[in-house]
VOGU-3710 file (C-alpha; in Angstrom, 3 decimals, decimal comma):
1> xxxxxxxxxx> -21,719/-22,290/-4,310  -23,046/-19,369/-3,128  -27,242/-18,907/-2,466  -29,169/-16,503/-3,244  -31,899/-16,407/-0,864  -35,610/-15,844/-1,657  -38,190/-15,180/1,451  -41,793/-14,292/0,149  -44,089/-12,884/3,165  -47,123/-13,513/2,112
11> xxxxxxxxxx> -50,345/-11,546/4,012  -53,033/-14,760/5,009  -55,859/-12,305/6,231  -59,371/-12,901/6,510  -59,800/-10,724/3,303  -57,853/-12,984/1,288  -60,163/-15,797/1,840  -60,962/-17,858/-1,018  -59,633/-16,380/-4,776  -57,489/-14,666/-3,604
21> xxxxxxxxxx> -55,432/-16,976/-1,514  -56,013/-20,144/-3,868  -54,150/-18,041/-6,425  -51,365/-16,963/-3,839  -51,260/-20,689/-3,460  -51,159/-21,619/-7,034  -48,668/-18,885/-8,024  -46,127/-19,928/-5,969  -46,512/-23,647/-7,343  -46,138/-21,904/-10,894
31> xxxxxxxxxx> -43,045/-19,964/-9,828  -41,348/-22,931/-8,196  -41,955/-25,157/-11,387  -40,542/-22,266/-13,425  -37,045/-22,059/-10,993  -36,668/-25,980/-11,623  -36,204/-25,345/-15,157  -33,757/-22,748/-15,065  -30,211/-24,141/-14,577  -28,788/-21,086/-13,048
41> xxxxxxxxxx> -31,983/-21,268/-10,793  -31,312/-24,592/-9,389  -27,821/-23,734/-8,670  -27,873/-20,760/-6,693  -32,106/-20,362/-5,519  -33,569/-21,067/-2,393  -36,614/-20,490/-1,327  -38,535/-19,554/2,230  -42,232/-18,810/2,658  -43,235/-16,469/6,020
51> xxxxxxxxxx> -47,142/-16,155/6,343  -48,610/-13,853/8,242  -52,350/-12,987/9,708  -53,078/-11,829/13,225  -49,459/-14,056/14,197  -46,538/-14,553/11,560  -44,504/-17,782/11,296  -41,856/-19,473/8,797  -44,132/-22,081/7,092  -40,922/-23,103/5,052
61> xxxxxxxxxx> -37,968/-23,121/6,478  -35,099/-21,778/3,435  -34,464/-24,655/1,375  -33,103/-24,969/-2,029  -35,384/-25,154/-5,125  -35,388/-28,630/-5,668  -36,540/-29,752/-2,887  -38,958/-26,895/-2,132  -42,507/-28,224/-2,008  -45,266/-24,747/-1,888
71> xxxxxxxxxx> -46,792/-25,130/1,076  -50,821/-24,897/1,786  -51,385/-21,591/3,102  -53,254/-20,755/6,480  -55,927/-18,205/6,867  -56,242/-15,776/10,399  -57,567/-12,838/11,689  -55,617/-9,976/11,504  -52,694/-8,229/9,029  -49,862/-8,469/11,458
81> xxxxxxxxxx> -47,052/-6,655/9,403  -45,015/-6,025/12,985  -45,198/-9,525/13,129  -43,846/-10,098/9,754  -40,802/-8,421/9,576  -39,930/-9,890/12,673  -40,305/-13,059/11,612  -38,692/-12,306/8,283  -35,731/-10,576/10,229  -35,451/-13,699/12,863
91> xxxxxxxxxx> -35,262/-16,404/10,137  -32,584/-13,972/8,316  -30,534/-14,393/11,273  -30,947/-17,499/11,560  -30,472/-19,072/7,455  -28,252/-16,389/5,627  -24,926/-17,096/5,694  -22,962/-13,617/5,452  -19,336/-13,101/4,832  -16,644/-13,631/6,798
101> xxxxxxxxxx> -12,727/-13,091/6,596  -12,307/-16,638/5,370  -15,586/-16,737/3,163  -17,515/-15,235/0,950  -21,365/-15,372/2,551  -24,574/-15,773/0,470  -25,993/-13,394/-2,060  -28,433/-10,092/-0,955  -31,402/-11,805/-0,322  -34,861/-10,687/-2,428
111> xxxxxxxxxx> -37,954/-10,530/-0,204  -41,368/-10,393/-1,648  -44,189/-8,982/0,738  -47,451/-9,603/-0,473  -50,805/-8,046/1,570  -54,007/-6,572/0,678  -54,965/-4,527/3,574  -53,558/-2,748/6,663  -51,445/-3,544/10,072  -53,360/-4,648/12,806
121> xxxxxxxxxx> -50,407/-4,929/15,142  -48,435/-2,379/16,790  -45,530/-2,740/13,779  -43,585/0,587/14,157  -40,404/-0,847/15,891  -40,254/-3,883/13,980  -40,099/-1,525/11,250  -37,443/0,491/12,735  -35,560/-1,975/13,384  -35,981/-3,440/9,602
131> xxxxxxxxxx> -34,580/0,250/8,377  -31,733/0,486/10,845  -30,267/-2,876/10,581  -31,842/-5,463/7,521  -32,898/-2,736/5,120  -28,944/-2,771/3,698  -28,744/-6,722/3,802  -31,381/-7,181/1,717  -33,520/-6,013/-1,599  -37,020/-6,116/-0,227
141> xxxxxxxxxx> -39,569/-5,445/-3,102  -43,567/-4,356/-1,363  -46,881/-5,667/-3,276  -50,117/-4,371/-2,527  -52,959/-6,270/-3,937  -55,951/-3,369/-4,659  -56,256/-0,533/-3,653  -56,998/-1,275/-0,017  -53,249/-2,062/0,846  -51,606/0,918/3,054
151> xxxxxxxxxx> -48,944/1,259/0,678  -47,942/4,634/2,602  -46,757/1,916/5,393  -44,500/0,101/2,546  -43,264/3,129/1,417  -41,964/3,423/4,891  -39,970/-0,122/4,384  -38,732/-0,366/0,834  -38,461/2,006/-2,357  -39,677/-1,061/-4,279
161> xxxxxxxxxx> -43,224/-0,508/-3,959  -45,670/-1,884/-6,301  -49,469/-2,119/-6,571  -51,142/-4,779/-8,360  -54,214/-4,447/-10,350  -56,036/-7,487/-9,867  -59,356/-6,649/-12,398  -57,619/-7,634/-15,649  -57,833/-11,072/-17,906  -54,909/-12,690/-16,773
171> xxxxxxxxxx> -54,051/-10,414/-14,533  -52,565/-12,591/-11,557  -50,943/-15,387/-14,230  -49,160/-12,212/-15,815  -48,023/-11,279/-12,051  -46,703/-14,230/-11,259  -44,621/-14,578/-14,928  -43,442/-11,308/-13,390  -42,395/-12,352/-10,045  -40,460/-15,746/-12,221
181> xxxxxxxxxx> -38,568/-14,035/-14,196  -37,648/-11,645/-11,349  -36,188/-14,398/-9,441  -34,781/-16,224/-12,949  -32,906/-12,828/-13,841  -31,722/-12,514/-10,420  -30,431/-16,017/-10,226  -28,603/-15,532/-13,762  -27,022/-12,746/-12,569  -25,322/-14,084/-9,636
191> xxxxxxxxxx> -24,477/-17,384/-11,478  -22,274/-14,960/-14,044  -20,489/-13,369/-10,376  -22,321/-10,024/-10,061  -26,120/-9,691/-8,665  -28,456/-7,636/-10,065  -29,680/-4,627/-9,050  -33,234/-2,937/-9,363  -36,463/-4,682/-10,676  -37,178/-6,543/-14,117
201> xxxxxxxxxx> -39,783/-4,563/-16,272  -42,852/-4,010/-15,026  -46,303/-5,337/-16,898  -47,864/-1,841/-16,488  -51,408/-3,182/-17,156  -50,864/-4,908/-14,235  -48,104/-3,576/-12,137  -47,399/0,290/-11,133  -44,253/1,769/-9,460  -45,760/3,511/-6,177
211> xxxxxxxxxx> -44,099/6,844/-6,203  -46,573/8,741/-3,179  -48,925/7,220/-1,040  -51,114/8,906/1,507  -52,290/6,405/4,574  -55,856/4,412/3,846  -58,927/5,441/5,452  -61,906/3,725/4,851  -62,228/-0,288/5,665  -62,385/-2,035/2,543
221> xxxxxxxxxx> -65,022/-5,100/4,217  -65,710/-6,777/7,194  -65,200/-9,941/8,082  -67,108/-12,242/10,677  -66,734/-16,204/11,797  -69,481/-18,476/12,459  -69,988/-22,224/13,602  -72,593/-24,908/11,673  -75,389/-25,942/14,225  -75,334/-29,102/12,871
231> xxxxxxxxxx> -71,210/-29,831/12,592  -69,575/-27,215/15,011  -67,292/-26,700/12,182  -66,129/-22,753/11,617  -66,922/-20,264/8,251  -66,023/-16,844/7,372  -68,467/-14,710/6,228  -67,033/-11,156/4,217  -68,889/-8,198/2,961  -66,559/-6,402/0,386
241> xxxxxxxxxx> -67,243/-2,064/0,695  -69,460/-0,544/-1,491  -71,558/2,458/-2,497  -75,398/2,395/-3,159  -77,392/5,242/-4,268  -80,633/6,079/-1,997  -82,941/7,935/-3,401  -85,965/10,258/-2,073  -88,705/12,092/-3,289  -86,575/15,333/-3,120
251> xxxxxxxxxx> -82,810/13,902/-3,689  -80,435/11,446/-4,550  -77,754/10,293/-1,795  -74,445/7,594/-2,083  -74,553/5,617/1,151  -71,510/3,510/1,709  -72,232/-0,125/2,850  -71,177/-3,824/2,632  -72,183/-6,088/0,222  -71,704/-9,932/0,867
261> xxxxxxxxxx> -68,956/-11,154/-1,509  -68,037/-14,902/-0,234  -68,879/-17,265/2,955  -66,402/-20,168/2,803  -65,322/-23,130/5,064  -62,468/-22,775/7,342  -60,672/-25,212/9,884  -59,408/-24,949/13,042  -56,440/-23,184/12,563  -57,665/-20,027/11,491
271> xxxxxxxxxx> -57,724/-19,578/15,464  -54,086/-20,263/15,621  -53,415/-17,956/12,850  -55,597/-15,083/14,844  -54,324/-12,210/17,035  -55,778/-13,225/20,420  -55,076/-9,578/21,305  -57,423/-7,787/18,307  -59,470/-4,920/19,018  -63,117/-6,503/19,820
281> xxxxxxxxxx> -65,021/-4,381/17,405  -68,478/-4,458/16,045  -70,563/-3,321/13,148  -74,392/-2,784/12,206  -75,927/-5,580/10,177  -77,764/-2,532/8,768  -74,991/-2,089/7,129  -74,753/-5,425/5,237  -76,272/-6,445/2,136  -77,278/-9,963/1,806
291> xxxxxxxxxx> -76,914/-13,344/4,085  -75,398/-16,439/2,625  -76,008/-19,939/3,613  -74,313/-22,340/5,266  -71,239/-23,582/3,639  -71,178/-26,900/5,433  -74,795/-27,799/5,978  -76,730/-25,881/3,689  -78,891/-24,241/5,977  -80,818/-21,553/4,622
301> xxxxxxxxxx> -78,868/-18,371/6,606  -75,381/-18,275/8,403  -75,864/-15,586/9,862  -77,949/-16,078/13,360  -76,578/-14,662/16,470  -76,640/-16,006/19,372  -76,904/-14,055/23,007  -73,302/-14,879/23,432  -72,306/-12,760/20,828  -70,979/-15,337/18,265
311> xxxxxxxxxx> -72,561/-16,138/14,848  -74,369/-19,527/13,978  -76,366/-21,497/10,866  -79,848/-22,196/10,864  -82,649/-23,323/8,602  -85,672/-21,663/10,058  -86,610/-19,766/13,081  -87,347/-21,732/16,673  -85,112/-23,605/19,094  -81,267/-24,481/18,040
321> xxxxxxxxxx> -78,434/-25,212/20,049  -75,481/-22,714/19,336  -72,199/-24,825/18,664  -70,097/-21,786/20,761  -71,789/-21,930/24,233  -73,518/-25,271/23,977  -76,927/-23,630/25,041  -80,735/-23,774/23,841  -81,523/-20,657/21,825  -84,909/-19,239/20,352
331> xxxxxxxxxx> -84,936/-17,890/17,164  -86,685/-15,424/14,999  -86,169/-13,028/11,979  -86,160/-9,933/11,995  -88,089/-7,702/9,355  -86,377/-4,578/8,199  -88,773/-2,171/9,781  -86,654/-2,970/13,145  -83,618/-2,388/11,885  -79,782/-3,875/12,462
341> xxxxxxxx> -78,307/-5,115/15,307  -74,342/-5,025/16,567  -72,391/-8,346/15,782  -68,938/-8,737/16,904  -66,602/-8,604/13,871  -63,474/-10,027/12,451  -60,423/-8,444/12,224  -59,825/-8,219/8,326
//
């Protein structure tokens, strides 16, 4: 029996943290559990998962639908696309089976890249190497979650760009029906002896054909990682873009900021998962609109920095030990009439 060969690259950046990548995790549950109930599916479907954040690795290796088992996913700093395709192009290489003189090789694989937000990486020769050699071998179909995703880079990769709309009722369980029945018609169609060709109809609620895209500009949040005083464990803090009006005696003004849209726990990985060659950038905390609290202790802000440059949770100003250096730190808030100080930031 011939496969037919499914590889979803799915983008594990700091700005999918929380929602978003608990419902990356839960779609592909629900599109695996609707595979195993399609015949033709079971037959012909296998499945690979490639994540990607500031590194890119196969988290599942291709394997056949019924004994695919969707992976947790990691989280990193960074959106290494460069990364990506090379890792998408290596495991090709290594799991497709084509055609020989004696025997017929697998079907075209289907990729499905999922991201959110731009390359971090230096990705244009992984993607010239995608166009001159893969491109033909395989029907790769782009998703960009928002409007933050540089879909002028995916236009550069595939014709099969897509953006998602993500602000609907039902808007990511109606995407992932989509991306079933994608796979289901493809795997029909190569059960019957001739694949498919094109995409299934589009949910246009939800789901828009990308025709021109012009390059993104503007950073869509910010991202920073802190340690709890009291467990050493790690947190990421993001601040989500967003315009406030300021207003004067004389005039009205939009000032663009960031406002504080999640602080959640993270593990130790998210260092594996993180380019160790980012840009060390920084941003103006007078920039940021509000301070959360400590995910794993509760203390009352997670946002204290420390002379070493690294972020830290404490419950009230004095003496704390910062969990990054291991030294003795005084403490005190600052009131707005000083204004913001530099913090080293994530990389998205």
């Amino acid at each position: 029996m011939r496969r037919l060969p499914i590889f979803f690259v799915l983008d594990c950046s700091e700005s999918m943290a929380g929602d978003k990548i608990r419902k990356m995790e839960e779609g592909l549950h629900s599109i695996v559990r609707t595979l195993r109930t399609d015949p033709h599916a079971l037959e012909t479907a296998y499945v690979s998962v490639i994540a990607f954040a500031g590194v890119a690795k196969a988290i599942v290796p291709l394997v056949e639908v019924v004994s695919f088992y969707p992976p947790k996913l990691p989280l990193g700093g960074g959106t290494s696309l460069g990364a990506a395709l090379t890792a998408l192009m290596d495991e090709m290489d290594v799991s497709v089976k084509r055609s020989t003189a004696d025997q017929k090789g697998d079907w075209k694989p289907i990729v499905y890249l999922f991201t959110d937000g731009r390359p971090t990486d230096h990705f244009r020769s992984a993607i010239s190497r995608w166009n001159s050699t893969y491109a033909s071998r395989a029907t790769l179909i782009a998703v960009g979650f928002g409007g933050n995703a540089d879909l002028a880079v995916l236009k550069e990769l595939t014709e099969h760009v897509l953006i998602f709309d993500d602000t609907k009722d039902d808007a990511f369980k109606n995407f992932v029906k989509w991306v079933s029945a994608s796979v289901v018609a493809q795997s029909r169609s190569v059960g019957e002896g001739v694949q498919a060709q094109g995409m299934p109809v589009l949910d246009e609620k939800i789901l828009q054909i990308v025709k021109e895209a012009l390059p993104t500009s503007d950073e869509a949040c910010v991202t920073f990682v802190g340690r709890c005083q009291a467990s050493s464990k790690p947190y990421l803090i993001t601040y989500d873009r967003e315009l406030h009006a300021v207003n004067t005696r004389d005039f009205e003004y939009q000032v663009s900021g960031f406002r504080l849209s999640g602080c959640y726990p993270i593990d130790e990985a998210y260092f594996e998962w993180t380019d160790p060659a980012g840009v060390d950038t920084k941003v103006n905390t007078s920039t940021l609109l509000g301070s959360p609290g400590c995910p794993h202790c509760g203390n009352a802000t997670a946002f204290a920095a420390c002379a070493c440059g690294k972020l830290m949770c404490i419950d009230k100003a004095g003496e704390a030990r910062c969990p990054w250096c291991k030294k003795d730190v005084i403490f005190g808030f600052a009131s707005d009439e000083e204004g913001g100080f530099d913090v080293r930031r994530g990389q998205g």
